[in-house]
N, C-alpha and C positions, 0 to 999 in steps of 0.2 A: 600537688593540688588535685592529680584525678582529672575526675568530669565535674568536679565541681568549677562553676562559672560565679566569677565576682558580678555583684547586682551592683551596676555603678547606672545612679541618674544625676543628667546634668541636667541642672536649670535655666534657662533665657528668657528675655520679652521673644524672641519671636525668632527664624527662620530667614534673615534678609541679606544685606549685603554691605553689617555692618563691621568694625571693628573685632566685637566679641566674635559675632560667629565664624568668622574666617579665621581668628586665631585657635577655635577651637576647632576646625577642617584641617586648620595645618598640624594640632597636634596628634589627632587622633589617626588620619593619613597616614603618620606618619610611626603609628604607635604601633605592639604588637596586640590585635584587639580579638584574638580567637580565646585567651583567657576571659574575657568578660561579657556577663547580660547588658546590654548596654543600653540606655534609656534616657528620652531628651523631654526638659516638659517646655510648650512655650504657651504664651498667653497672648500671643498678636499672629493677625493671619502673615501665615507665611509667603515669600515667592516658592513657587512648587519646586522651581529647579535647585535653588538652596536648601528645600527639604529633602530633595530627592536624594542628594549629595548626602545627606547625613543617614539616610535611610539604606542609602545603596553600603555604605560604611558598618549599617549591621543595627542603627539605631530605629529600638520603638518610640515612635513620637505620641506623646501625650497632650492633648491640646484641652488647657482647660482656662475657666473664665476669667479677664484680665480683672484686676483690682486694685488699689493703690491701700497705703497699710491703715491710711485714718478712714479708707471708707467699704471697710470689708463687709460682705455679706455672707448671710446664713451659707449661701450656693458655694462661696469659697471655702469655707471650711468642710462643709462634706466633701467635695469633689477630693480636698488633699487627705481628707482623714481615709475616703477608700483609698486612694493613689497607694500611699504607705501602706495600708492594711492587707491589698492587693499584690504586694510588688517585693517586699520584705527586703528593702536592700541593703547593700555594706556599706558603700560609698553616696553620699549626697555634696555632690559638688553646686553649689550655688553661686550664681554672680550678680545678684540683685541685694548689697548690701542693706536697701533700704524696704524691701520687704518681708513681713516677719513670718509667712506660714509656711516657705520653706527647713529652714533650721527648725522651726519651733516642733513640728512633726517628724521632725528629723532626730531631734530629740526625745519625743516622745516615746517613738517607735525605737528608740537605742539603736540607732542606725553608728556602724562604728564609728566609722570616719565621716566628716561634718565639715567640709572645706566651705567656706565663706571667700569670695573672690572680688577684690576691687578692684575694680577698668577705670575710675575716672575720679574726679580732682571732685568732692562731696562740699567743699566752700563753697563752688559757682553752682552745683547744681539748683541750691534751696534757696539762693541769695536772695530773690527776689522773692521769696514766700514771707506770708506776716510770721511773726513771734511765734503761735502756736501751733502750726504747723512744721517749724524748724524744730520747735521741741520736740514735737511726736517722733521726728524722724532721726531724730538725734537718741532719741531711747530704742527706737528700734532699731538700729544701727550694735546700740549698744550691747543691745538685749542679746545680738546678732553675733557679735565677736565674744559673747560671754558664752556663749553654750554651743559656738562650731570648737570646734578642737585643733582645725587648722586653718589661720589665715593666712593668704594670698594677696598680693597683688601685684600690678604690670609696673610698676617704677615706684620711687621713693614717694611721689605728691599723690598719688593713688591711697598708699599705704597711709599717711599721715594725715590725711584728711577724712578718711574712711573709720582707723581703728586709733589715734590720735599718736603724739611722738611716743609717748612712754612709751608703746607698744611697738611701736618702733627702732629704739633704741636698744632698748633692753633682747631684739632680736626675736620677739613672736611673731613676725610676720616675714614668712619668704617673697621674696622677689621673683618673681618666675617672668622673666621674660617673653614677649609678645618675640615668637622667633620666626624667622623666614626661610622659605629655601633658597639660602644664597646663592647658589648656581642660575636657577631662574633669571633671578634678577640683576646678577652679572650684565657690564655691559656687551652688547650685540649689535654690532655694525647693519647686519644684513637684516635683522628683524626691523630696524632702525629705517632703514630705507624702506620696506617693505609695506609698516605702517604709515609711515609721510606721504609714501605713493597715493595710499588707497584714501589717505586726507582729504589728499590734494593739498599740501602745505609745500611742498618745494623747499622752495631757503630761506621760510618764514621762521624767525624768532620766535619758537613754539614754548609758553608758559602752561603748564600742567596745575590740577586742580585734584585731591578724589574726595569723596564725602557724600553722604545722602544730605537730600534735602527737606530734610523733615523739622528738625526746630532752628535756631538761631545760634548751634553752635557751629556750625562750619565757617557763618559769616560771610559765604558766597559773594554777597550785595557788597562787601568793602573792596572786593577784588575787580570786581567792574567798574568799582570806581578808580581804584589802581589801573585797570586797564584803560581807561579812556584818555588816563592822562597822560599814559605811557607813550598811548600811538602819535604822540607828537613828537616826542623823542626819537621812537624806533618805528616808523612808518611799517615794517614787514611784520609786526608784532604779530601774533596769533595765540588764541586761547584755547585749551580745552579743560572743559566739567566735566569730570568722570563720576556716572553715583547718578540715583534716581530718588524720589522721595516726592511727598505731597506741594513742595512750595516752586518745583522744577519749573512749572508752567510758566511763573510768574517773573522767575528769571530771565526765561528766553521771552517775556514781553519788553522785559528793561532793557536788556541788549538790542531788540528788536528796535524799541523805541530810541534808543540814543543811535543809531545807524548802524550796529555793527555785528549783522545778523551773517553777513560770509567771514567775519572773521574769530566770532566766538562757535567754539562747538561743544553741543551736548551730547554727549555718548550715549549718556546713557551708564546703565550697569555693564561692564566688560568682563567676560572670565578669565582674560589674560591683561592682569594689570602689568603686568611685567611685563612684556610685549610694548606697550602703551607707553611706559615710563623708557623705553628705549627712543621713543620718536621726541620724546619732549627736551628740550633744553634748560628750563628753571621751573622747579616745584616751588610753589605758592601755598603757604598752608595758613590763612590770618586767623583759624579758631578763638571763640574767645574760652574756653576752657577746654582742656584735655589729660584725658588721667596719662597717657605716653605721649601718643600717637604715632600708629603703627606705620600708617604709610610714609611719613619722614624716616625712620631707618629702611622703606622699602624705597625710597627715592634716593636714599643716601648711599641701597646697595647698588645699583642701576649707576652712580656716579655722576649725581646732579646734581649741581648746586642746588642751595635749599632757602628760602625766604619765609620762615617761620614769626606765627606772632608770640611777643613777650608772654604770655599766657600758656604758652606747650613750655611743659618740663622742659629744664636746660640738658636734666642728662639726657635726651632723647640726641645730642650731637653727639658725634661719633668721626665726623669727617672734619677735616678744615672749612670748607668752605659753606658752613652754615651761619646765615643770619639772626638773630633773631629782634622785633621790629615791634615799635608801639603799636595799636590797630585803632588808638584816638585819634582820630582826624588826622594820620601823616602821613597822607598819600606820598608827597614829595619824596621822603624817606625812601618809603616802598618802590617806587617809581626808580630813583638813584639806586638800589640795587638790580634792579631789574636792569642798569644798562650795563654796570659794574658788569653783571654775570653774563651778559649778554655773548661775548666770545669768547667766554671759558674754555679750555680745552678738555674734553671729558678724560678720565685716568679711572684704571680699575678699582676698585675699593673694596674689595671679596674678602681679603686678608685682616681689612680695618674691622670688618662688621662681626667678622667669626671671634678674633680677639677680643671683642666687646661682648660677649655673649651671644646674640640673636641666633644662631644656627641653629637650625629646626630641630635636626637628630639630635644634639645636644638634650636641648630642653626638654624633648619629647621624652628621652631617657630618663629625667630628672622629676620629669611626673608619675610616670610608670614606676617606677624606685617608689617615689608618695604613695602611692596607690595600695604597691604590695607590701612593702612595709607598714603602714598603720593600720592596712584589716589584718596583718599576720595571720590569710588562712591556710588551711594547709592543703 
């Protein structure tokens, strides 16, 4: 290869502290990244400390105007026809299947390799859109897997809801794993106390949460309803929300308002989830859509039981002791596992999760391979 350097650009909404971008910290962390130019574009303001993380990593951030595909303007199109014109790259890794100016320039400019990437279940995203806005994005989408070269995505309902079964079947779409570094999240007796100390939870039944708060997929609001009904059950009960986002405020007024302001906690964004997921005793995930969901195989490496809603992918289990739970009105449900798991004993799960795929280096290897294999430079 020389000094020649692969021009890889990833594409994002933004810089934050959500699923995609920390699957892509964990691969690139973890990749060997002195072979490539490396280049991030996002279109939402970022937290600086999650951009700095990708910057310190080697990556030119491009920041340019957000847009959605049915209401593009003039500005968007210039901004991406210089980006390409400017940048002349090999690789265009995209993970916004339902925006079309990345591939579509990506094709223009004969960018070699054109990876198209789905994160998330494309049924619930538009479900509530009228008729003709499910079309547009259903053509774009389309438009989208017809002219990347390589499709991706995080599990099986990612992929089949994104680029449909045929394409599925027939075996055009890799599975690349949302991977973790299993060591981390190994469990940790002394990190365990460590965290509960500085809680202040003691030998509180501590129920764990992660997600932002920014639209109606995490469903936060059904978990406090779970919780309220719990603490009749398990009087020591305690909650924590890991994850920040625009609706956070409005949460900690509902808890505030139902009385239960010392016994739920909002973290906040934490850098060390894995740390966090040692102090907690039952992972609460009631999503109402998700294309995997990462942090269920990262609570499952930590060795927590898990109370997932019917709506997260089934392969996303890995362990025995995962539920998964209607999120229509059945608290009671919810509630009954929560005592079920209650004095679980925790057991190591390291060996479950590597077996299953998720190991970082694994994966990280398995993109790097993608990479240099389909630009064949020399």
């Amino acid at each position: 290869m020389g000094d020649y350097k692969i021009r890889l650009c990833l594409f994002l909404y933004g810089f934050h502290n959500g699923g995609v971008e920390k699957v892509f910290e964990n691969y690139f962390s973890h990749m060997e990244r002195s072979i490539f130019d490396l280049h991030a574009v996002v279109y939402l303001e970022s937290d600086p400390k999650r951009e700095k993380l990708f910057k310190d990593m080697g990556f030119t951030v491009h920041k340019l105007s957000l847009y959605k595909a049915h209401e593009i303007k003039l500005r968007n199109v210039i901004e991406h026809w210089e980006l390409f014109k400017n940048n002349k790259f090999d690789i265009v890794h995209c993970n916004m299947p339902e925006n079309i100016l990345p591939i579509l320039f990506a094709k223009i400019f004969r960018v070699k390799l054109r990876i198209l990437h789905s994160h998330n279940d494309y049924n619930y995203i538009f479900h509530k859109s009228n008729w003709l806005i499910k079309e547009i994005y259903s053509k774009v989408i389309r438009f989208n897997a017809n002219n990347a070269n390589q499709l991706i995505a995080c599990g099986n309902v990612a992929a089949i809801t994104a680029f449909g079964k045929k394409s599925f079947n027939h075996g055009k779409v890799l599975i690349l794993h949302n991977a973790i570094d299993v060591e981390k999240f190994s469990y940790n007796k002394e990190k365990r106390e460590i965290i509960r100390s500085e809680l202040g939870i003691n030998d509180a039944i501590f129920v764990g949460h992660i997600g932002r708060f920014e639209t109606d997929q995490k469903n936060q609001e059904f978990l406090i309803k779970v919780f309220e009904r719990a603490k009749k059950s398990i009087p020591n009960l305690k909650l924590i929300f890991i994850g920040d986002g625009k609706n956070k405020q409005a949460m900690e007024k509902a808890v505030s308002v139902l009385g239960y302001a010392d016994d739920v906690i909002f973290s906040g964004t934490v850098n060390n989830v894995y740390d966090y997921l040692q102090a907690i005793d039952i992972f609460c995930f009631p999503s109402r859509y998700e294309g995997l969901g990462i942090v269920a195989v990262e609570a499952q490496a930590a060795g927590l039981p898990c109370i997932l809603s019917d709506r997260v992918p089934k392969e996303v289990k890995i362990c025995d002791d995962v539920t998964f739970l209607s999120i229509e009105n059945s608290y009671d449900e919810w509630v009954n596992a929560l005592i079920k798991y209650s004095n679980l004993r925790r057991v190591d799960t390291s060996d479950m999760i590597i077996k299953a795929g998720y190991e970082i280096n694994q994966v990280s290897e398995q993109l790097l391979n993608l990479y240099l294999t389909a630009t064949d430079i020399p």
